[in-house]
C-alpha positions, -999 to 999 in steps of 0.1 A, spaced: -552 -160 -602 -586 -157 -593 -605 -125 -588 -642 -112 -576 -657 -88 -556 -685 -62 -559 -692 -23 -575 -703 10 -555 -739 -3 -576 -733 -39 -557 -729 -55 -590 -706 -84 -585 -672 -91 -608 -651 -117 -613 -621 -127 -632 -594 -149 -644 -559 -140 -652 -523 -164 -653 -497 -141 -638 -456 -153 -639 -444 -159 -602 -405 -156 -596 -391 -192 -587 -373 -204 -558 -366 -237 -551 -375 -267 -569 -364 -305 -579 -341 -300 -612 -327 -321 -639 -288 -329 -630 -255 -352 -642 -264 -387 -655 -250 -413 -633 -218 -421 -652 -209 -386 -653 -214 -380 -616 -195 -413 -606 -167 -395 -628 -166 -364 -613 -168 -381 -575 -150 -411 -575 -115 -415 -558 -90 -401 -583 -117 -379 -599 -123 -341 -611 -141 -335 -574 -117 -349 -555 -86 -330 -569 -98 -296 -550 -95 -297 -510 -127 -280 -508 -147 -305 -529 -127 -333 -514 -139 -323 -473 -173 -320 -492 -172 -359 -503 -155 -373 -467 -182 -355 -448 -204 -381 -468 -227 -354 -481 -226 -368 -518 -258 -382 -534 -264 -417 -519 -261 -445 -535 -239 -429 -568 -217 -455 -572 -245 -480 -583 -252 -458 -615 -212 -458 -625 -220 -469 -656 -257 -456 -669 -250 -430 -694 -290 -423 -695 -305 -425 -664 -304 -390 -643 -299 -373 -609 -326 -352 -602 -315 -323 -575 -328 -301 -552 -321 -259 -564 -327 -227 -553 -327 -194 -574 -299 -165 -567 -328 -144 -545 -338 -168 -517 -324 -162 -483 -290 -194 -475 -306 -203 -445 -339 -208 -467 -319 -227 -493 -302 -250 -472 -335 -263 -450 -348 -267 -486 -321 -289 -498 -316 -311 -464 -355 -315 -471 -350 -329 -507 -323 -354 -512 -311 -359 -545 -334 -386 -563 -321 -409 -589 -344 -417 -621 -341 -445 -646 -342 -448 -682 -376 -452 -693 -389 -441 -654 -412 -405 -647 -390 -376 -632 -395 -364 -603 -425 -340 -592 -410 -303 -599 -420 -301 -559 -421 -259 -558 -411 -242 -533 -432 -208 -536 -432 -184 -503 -470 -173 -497 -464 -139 -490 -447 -134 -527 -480 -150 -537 -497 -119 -515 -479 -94 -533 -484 -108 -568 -524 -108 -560 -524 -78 -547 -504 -61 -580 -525 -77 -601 -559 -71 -587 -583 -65 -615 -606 -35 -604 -631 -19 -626 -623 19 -631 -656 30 -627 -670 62 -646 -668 99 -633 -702 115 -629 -710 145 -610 -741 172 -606 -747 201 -610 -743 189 -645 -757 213 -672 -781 196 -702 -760 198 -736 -725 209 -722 -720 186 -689 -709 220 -671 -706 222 -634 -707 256 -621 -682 278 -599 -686 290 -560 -709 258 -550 -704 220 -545 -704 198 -572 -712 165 -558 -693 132 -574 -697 98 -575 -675 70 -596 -704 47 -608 -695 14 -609 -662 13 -589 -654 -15 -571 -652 -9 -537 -643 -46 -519 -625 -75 -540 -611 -111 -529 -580 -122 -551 -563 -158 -546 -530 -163 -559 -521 -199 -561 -495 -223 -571 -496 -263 -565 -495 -269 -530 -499 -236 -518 -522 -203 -521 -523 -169 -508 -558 -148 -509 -557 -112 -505 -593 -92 -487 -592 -56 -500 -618 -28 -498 -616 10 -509 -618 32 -475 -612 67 -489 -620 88 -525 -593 120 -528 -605 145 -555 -578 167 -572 -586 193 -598 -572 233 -608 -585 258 -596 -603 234 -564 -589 227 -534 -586 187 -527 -614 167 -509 -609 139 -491 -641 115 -491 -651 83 -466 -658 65 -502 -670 66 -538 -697 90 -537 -733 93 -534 -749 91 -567 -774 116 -575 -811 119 -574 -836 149 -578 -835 168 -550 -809 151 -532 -791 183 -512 -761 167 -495 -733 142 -510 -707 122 -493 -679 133 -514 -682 168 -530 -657 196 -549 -661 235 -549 -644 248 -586 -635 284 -578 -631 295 -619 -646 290 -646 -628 265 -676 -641 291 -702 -608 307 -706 -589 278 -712 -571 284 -747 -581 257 -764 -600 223 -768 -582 189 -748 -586 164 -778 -624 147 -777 -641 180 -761 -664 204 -772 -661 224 -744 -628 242 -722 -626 218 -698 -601 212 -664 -594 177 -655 -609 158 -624 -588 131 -606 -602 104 -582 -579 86 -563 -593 54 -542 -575 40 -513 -573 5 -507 -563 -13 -481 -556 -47 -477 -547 -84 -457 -538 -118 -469 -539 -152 -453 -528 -183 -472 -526 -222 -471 -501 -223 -447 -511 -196 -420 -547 -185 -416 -538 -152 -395 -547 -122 -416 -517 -103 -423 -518 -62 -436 -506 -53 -467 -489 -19 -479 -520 5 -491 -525 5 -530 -543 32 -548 -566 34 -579 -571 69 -600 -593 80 -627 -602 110 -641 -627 129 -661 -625 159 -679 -653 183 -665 -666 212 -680 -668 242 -653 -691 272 -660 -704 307 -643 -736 317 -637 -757 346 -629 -788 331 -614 -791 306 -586 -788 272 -594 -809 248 -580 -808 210 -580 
């Protein structure tokens, strides 16, 4: 599965990864010859039950299996289907794939997959490798990282990915999912939750308004004690990106939407009072 796409910075990404997709029909390994004319022939095991017998006179055994009576090596290679995939799926599958006979000494059969594209859509879009990207966020006080209480601290996730192509792809058929972020939500106690149009404006020197900004009511100072790897009372900031997605693959080039996926991560921010105006 192929990956790439680009950060809130417009730095590009890309990446590799081999994901495990489910099965669902394919050409398998069956009976040798002997032991299918055995089981088939007049007077034999399949002809015992009235089921398997109407099965034989309807002429729907493998073609042919009576010139392999004898070959104790040579092998019938079969269509299958795993337990999950629709009848009416497995049946077109198996009309489409007669049994084929192979030789001693001869190559098998292709495997021949049968892999529906929009499982390929799902398994991209699971396994979409999207760089976390870093909280930052200003007012941020020199030393302790503080924010302050009663005013908006803006935010910005730098280096979030914010659009990302992933193909999906099996022999014969692939499945590439178009995804981009279109929405931030910010979470954290004692501040009521912001919805923002995307990552965040990163800050500059004088820079007065932000696309995405929180308002912390209290101060962390009278937090009890230390979260592990702080120096300083802390409450804990969540980002949460929205994504939303489509897919087209090999076999139909009509984008199709997929279910919205979400991305979080946090940061813990120190949150301070002060009793002089603060200025950016």
């Amino acid at each position: 599965m192929e990956t790439s796409g680009a950060t809130t910075a417009g730095v590009p990404f890309q990446g590799s990864v081999r994901v495990p997709v489910p099965r669902r029909c394919w050409y398998g390994a069956g009976w040798t010859g002997q032991r299918y004319y055995e089981y088939w022939k007049d007077g034999g095991v399949g002809r015992s039950s009235m089921t398997q017998d109407a099965y034989a006179a309807q002429g729907l055994l493998h073609e042919g299996f009576q010139e392999h009576a004898t070959d104790t090596e040579g092998r019938w290679y079969e269509a299958e289907c795993a337990s999950h995939v629709p009848a009416d799926e497995q049946v077109a599958y198996f009309l489409s794939h007669p049994a084929v006979y192979v030789m001693p000494g001869e190559p098998a059969p292709a495997v021949q997959e049968s892999v529906d594209p929009r499982v390929l859509a799902q398994i991209a879009a699971e396994h979409m490798q999207l760089p976390a990207g870093t909280i930052r966020w200003n007012p941020s006080v020199q030393g302790s990282g503080a924010t302050v209480v009663n005013m908006d601290t803006f935010v910005w996730v730098e280096e979030a990915a914010t659009s990302v192509q992933v193909t999906a792809s099996v022999p014969g058929v692939w499945s590439t999912v178009e995804a981009r972020m279109t929405s931030m939500a910010l979470s954290a106690p004692n501040a009521e939750d912001v919805t923002c149009p995307d990552a965040g404006t990163p800050y500059v020197p004088g820079m007065t308004e932000s696309s995405c900004a929180i308002v912390f009511y209290r101060s962390s100072a009278n937090q009890q004690s230390l979260k592990s790897g702080q120096q300083h009372p802390t409450v804990t900031l969540t980002a949460t990106a929205r994504w939303e997605a489509t897919w087209t693959s090999s076999l139909d080039p009509t984008p199709q939407a997929l279910e919205a996926q979400t991305r979080t991560v946090t940061a813990e921010v120190p949150v301070g009072e002060v009793q002089t105006i603060v200025t950016r």
